[in-house]
C-alpha positions as CSV (number, residue, x, y, z in Angstrom):
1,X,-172.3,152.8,-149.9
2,X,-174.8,154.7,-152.5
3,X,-173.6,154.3,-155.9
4,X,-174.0,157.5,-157.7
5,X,-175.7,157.7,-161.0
6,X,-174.9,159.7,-164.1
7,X,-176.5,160.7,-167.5
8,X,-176.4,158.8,-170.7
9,X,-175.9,161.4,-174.0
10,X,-178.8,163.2,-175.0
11,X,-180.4,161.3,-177.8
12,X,-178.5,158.0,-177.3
13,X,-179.9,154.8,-176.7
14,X,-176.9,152.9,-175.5
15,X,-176.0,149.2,-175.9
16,X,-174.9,147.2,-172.9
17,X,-172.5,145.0,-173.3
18,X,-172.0,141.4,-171.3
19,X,-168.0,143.1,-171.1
20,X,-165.9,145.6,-171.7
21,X,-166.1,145.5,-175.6
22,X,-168.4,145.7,-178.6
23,X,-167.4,142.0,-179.8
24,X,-169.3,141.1,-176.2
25,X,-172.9,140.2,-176.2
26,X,-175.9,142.7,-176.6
27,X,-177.4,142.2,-173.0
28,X,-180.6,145.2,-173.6
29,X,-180.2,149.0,-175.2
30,X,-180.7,151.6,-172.5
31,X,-183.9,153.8,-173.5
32,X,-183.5,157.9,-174.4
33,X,-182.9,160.0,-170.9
34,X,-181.6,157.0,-168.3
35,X,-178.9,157.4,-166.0
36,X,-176.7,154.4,-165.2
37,X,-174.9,153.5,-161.9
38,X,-171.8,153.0,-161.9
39,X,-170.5,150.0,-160.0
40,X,-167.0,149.9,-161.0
41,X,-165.0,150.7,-164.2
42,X,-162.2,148.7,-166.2
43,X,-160.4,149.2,-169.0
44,X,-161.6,147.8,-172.6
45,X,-162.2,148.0,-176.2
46,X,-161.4,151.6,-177.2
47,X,-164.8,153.8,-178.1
48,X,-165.5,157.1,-179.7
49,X,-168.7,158.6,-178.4
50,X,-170.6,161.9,-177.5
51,X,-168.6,162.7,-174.7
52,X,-164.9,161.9,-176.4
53,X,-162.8,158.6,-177.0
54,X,-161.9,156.3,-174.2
55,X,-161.4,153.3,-173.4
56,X,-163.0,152.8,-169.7
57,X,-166.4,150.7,-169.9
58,X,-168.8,151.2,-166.9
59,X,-170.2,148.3,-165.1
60,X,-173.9,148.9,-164.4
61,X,-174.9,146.1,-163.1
62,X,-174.0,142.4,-163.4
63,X,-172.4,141.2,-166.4
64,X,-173.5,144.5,-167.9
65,X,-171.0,147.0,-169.2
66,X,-171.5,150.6,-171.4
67,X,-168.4,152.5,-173.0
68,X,-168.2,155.2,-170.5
69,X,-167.6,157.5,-173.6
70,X,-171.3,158.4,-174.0
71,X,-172.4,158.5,-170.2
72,X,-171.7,162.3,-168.7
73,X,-169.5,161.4,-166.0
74,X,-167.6,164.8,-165.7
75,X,-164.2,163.1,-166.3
76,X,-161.8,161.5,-168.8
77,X,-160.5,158.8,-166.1
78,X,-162.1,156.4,-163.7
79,X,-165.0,158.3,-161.3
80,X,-165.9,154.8,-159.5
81,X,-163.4,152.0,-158.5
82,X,-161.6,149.5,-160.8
83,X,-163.6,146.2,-161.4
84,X,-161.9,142.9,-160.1
């Protein structure tokens, strides 16, 4: 199955996270302009960002989660299935 990818906000550099939470561990900071898969989604630390307040956090790869507030997904809920 092809994971589909989406934007990160215009003029963000985004921090991922090792988890669903800004108390996790800075794993890297997306550059300007990158789009992030979007593996599966859960529920997390509550975030206010470009795109609204939320509390889903994308997984975008293993162990490494954004708050799905600042990536242009088109929706307020879950766009990709829940993480286990």
């Amino acid at each position: 199955m092809t994971v589909k990818r989406y934007p990160v906000a215009p003029g963000v550099r985004l921090n991922v996270r090792s988890g669903p939470g800004t108390n996790y561990r800075l794993v890297r900071i997306l550059p300007y302009g990158a789009t992030v898969p979007i593996n599966c989604q859960k529920a997390g630390e509550t975030v206010t960002g470009t795109y609204g307040t939320s509390n889903l956090w994308d997984n975008i790869a293993n162990g490494e989660f954004v708050a799905d507030a600042y990536v242009q997904t088109g929706s307020d809920g879950y766009v990709a299935r829940r993480c286990a």
